[in-house]
C-alpha positions in Angstrom: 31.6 -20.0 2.4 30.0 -22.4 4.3 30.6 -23.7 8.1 30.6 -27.1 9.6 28.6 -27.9 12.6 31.9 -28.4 15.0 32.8 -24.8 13.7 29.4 -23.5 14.1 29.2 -24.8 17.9 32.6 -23.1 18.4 31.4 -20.0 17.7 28.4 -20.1 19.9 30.5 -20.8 22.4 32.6 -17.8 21.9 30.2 -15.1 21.4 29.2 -12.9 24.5 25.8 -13.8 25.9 23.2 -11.4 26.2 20.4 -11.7 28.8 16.6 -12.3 28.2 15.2 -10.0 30.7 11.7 -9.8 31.2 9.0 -9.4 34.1 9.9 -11.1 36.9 13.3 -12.4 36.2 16.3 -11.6 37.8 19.6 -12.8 39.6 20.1 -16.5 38.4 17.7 -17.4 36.3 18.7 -14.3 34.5 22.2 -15.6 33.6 20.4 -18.6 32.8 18.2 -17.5 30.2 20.5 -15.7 27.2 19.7 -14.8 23.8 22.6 -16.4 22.3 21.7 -16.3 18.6 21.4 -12.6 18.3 24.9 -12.0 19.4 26.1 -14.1 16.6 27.6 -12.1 13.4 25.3 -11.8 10.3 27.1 -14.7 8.3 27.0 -17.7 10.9 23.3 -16.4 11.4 23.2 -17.2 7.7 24.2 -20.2 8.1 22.2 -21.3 11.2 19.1 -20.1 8.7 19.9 -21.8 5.9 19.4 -25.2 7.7 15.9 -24.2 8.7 12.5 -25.0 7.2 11.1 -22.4 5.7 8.2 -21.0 8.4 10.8 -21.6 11.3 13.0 -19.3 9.3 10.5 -16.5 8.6 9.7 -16.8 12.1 13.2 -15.9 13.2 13.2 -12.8 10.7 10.4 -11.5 12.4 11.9 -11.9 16.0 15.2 -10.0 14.3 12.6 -7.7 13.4 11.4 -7.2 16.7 14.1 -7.5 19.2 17.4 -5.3 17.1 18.7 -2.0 18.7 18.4 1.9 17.7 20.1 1.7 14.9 18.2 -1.3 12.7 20.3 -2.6 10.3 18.8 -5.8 8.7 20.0 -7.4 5.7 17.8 -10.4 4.4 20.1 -11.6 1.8 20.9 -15.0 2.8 21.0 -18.1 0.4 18.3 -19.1 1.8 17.0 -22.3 -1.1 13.8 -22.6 0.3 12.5 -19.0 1.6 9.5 -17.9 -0.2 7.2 -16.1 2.6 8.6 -13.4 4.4 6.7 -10.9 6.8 8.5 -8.3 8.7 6.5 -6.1 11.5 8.9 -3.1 12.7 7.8 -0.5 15.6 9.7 2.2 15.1 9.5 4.3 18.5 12.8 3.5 19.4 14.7 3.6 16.1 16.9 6.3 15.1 17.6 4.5 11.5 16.3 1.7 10.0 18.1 0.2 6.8 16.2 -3.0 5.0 18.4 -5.2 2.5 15.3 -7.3 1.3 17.1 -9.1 -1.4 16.3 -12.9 -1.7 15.9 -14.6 -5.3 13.8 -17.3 -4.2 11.2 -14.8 -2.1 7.5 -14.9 -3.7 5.5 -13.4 -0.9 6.5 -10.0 1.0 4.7 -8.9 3.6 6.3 -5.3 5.6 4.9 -3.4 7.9 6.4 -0.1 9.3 5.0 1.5 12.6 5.5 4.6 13.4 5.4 5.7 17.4 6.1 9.0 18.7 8.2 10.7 16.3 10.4 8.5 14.5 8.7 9.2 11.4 10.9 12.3 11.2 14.0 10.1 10.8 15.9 8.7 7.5 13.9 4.8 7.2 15.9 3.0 3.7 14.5 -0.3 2.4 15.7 -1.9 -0.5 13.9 -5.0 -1.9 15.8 -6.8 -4.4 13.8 -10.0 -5.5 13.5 -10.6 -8.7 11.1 -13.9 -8.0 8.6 -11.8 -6.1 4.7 -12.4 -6.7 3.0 -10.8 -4.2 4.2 -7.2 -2.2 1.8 -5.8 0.7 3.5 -2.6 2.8 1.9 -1.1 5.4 3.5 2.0 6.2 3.6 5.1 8.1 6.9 6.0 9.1 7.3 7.8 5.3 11.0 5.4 4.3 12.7 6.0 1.1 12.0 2.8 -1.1 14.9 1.0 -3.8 12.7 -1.5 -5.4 14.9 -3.4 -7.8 14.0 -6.5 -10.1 10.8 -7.4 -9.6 9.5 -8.0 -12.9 7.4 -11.1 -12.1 5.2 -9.5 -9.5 1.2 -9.4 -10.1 -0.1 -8.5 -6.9 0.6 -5.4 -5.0 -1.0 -4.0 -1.7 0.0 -0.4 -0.5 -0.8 1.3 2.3 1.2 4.5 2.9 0.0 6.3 5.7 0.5 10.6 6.0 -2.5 11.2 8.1 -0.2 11.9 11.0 0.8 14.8 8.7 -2.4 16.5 8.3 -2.5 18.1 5.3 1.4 18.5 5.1 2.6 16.2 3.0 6.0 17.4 1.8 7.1 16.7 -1.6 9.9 14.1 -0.5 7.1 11.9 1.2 5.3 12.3 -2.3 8.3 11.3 -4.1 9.1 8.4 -1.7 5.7 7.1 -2.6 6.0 7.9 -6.3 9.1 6.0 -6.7 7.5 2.7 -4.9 4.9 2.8 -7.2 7.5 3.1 -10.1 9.0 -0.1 -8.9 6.0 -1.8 -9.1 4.7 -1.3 -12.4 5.2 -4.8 -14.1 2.0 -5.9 -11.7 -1.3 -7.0 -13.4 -3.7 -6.3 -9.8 -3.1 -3.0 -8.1 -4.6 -1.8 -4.2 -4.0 1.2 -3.0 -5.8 2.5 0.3 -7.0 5.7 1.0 -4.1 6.8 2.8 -2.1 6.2 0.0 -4.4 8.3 -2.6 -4.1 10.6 0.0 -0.5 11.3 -0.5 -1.0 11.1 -4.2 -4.0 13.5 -4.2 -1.1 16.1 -2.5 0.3 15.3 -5.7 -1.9 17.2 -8.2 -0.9 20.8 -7.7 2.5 20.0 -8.5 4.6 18.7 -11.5 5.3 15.1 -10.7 5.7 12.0 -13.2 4.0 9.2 -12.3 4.0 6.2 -13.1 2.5 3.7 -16.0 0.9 0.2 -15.1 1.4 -1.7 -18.7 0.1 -5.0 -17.4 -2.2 -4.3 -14.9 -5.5 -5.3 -15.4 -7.6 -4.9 -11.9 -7.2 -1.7 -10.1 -8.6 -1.4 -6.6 -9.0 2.0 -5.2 -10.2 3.9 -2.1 -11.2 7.6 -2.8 -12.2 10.6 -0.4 -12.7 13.9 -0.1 -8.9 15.3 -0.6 -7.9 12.5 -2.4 -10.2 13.7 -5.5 -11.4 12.4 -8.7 -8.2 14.3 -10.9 -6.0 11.7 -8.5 -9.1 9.2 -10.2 -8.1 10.2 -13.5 -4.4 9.9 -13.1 -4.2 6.7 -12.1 -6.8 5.8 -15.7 -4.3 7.2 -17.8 -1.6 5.0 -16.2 -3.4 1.8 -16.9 -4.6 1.3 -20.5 -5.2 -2.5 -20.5 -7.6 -2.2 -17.0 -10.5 -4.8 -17.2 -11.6 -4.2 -14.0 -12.1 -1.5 -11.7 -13.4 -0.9 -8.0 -13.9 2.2 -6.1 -14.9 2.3 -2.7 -15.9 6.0 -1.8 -16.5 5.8 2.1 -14.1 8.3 3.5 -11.5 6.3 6.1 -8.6 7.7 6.6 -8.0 10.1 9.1 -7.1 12.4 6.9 -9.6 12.8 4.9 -12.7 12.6 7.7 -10.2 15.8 8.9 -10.1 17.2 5.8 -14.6 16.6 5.2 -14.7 18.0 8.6 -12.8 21.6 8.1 -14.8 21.6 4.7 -18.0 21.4 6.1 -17.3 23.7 8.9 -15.7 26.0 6.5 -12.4 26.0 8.3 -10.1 25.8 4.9 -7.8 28.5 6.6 -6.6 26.4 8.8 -2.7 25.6 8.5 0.7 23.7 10.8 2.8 25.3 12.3 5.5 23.2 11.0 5.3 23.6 7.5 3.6 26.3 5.0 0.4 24.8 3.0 -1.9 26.5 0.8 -5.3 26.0 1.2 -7.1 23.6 -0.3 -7.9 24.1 -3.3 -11.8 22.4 -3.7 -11.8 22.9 -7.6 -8.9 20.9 -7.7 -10.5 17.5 -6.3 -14.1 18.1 -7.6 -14.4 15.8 -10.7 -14.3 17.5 -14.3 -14.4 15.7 -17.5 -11.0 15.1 -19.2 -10.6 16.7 -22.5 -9.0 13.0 -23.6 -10.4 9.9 -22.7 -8.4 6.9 -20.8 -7.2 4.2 -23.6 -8.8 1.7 -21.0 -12.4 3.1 -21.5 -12.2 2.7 -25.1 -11.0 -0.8 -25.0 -10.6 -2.8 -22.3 -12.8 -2.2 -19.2 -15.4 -4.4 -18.8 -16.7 -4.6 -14.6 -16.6 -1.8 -12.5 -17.7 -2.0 -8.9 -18.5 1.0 -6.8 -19.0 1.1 -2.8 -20.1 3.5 -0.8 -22.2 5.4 -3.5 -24.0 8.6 -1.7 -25.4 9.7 -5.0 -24.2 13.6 -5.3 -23.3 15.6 -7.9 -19.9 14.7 -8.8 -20.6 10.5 -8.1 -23.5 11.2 -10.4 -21.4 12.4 -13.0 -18.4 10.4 -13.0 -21.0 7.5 -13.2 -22.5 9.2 -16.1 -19.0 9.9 -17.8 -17.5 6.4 -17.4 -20.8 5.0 -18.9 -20.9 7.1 -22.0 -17.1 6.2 -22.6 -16.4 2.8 -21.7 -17.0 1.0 -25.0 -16.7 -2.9 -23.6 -18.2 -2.4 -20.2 -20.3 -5.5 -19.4 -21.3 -4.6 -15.8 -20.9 -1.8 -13.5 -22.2 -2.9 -9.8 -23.4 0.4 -7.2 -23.5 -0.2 -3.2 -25.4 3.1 -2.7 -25.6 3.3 0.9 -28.8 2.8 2.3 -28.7 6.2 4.4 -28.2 8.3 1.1 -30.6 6.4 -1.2 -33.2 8.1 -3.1 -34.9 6.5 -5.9 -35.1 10.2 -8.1 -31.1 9.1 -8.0 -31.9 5.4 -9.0 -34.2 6.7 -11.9 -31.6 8.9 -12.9 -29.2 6.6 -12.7 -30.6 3.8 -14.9 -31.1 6.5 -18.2 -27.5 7.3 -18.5 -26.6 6.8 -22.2 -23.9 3.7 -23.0 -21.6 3.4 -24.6 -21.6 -0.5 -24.0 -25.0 -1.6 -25.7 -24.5 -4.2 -23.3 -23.6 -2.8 -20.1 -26.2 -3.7 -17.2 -26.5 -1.3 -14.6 -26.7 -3.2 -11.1 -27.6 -1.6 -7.5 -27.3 -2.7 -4.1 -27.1 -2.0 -0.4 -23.5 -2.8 -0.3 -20.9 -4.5 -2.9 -17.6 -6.0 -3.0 -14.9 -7.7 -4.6 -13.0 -11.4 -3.8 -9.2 -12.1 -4.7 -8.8 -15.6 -6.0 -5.2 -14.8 -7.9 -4.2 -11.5 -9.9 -6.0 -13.3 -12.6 -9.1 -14.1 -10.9 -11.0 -10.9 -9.0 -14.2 -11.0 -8.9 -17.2 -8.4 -7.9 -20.4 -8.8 -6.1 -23.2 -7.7 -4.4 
């Protein structure tokens, strides 16, 4: 139902005022400066929003974001015609629960951002996105909430970034889960980035039974490897994309957890455990690379440019190099950053007489490569 202006000024006027209090104000010009709008009930703030432009809208979603109480309850369902850019930034030292309705038809672009401070990370976070318009998805997150992701069918473009390093090596199968269903909601997307905290959580995935998911469209796959993370998390995540054309690995370790994780390694510390949960140790056969006894349907047909940062040139880089070059039947290009403080040309030699399975594949090294988003459909890699 919709309100008229007379009836919308009424109800300002009604609702109880609550004070803007900041540094340095007090006594009148406290009473003076009020935060009316947020006092108003959800469906006349609807209404307010509705007669917005579209930025100064977004802009008011992010204050709401911002400025709510212990409890966060925020439902972004208004009929809002124009609303295609949303970005929500939420620090979470002060929330006990936060509950997300995301669900606008006419959103394209989604931009959330979850901040855990302290230890809210160990409460109950919900977010629902409902938006069956959506395009483009980026979530930074490391406060671990439960995802419902519901209708998005048209999006091509999804950024994850789901951060456990504040759990060590703990990751607890619901966190795993949490993630795992995300990426299930996301499977219609043809470009796919995940981070390395978020193959992180996935590498805690591979002594278990999980299912994960299947990419049917998606054709460009950007991914951040390390140490725990692994290649089997590598090989997973080939298998789930059989019409990949274009792949980039960057193999620098930065996340927290897995410079942690290299760091116990080296000093052969792999005893070491929390107190707040019971881990085994790591297991270092487990994220070593070993040849699949099948090989990923996108090798034999589809992938044609692979990009690789970060290249240190050890055994298992040397190897998987090796493998996806003997198996990659349409491979055109694959482009090497090896890293200037790990080069040796005994590497480069070796490199460059790999058999290919591409008579056409061109074998390309630099100091440092990378890649450029145009659109879903348009990623490109250089060096």
């Amino acid at each position: 139902m919709g309100y008229t202006e007379t009836e919308l000024e009424d109800s300002l006027k009604s609702e109880p005022k609550t004070p803007i209090l900041g540094k340095g104000i007090k006594g009148k010009e406290a009473n003076e400066l009020v935060d009316r709008i947020s006092d108003l009930p959800d469906h006349i703030i609807a209404q307010i929003l509705s007669f917005l432009e579209t930025e100064e809208a977004n802009m008011y979603c992010e204050i709401v974001a911002l400025q709510t109480f212990s409890d966060l309850s925020l439902f972004v369902h208004y009929q809002w015609t124009m609303l295609e850019d949303l970005t929500l930034f939420v620090l979470l030292d002060w929330i006990k629960m936060l509950n997300f309705d995301i669900s606008v038809p006419t959103l394209r672009n989604l931009h959330l951002q979850l901040k855990n401070v302290g230890n809210s990370y160990k409460k109950k976070h919900d977010v629902i996105i409902n938006t069956p318009n959506l395009e483009s998805l980026s979530i930074e997150d490391d406060s671990f909430a439960q995802y419902l992701v519901k209708n998005l069918a048209r999006v091509s473009n999804v950024d994850v970034n789901y951060d456990a390093s504040i759990l060590f090596r703990n990751v607890a199968p619901k966190h795993i889960n949490r993630l795992l269903e995300l990426l299930k909601g996301v499977s219609a997307t043809q470009l796919l980035t995940l981070h390395w905290s978020t193959v992180d959580v996935l590498g805690s995935a591979l002594p278990l039974s999980y299912t994960w998911p299947t990419y049917p469209y998606l054709t460009t796959l950007i991914m951040h490897l390390d140490s725990f993370s692994g290649w089997a998390c590598f090989l997973k995540l080939l298998n789930s994309a059989p019409r990949l054309e274009l792949l980039f690995l960057d193999l620098v370790s930065g996340s927290l957890l897995g410079m942690i994780t290299c760091f116990y390694w080296h000093e052969g510390l792999n005893d070491v455990s929390s107190d707040d949960d019971d881990s085994d140790d790591l297991d270092d056969e487990l994220y070593e690379w070993t040849p699949p006894d099948s090989v990923s349907a996108c090798l034999l047909g589809h992938l044609e440019l692979i990009g690789i940062q970060h290249f240190k040139g050890n055994k298992d880089e040397l190897k998987v190099v090796e493998y996806i070059l003997n198996k990659t039947r349409a491979l055109q290009c694959i482009m090497i950053g090896y890293d200037p403080d790990y080069r040796n040309e005994e590497v480069v030699k070796k490199l460059m007489t790999f058999s290919r399975a591409s008579k056409t594949c061109d074998i390309q090294i630099y100091q440092r490569v990378g890649y450029k988003i145009d659109s879903p459909n348009d990623v490109s890699i250089g060096g």
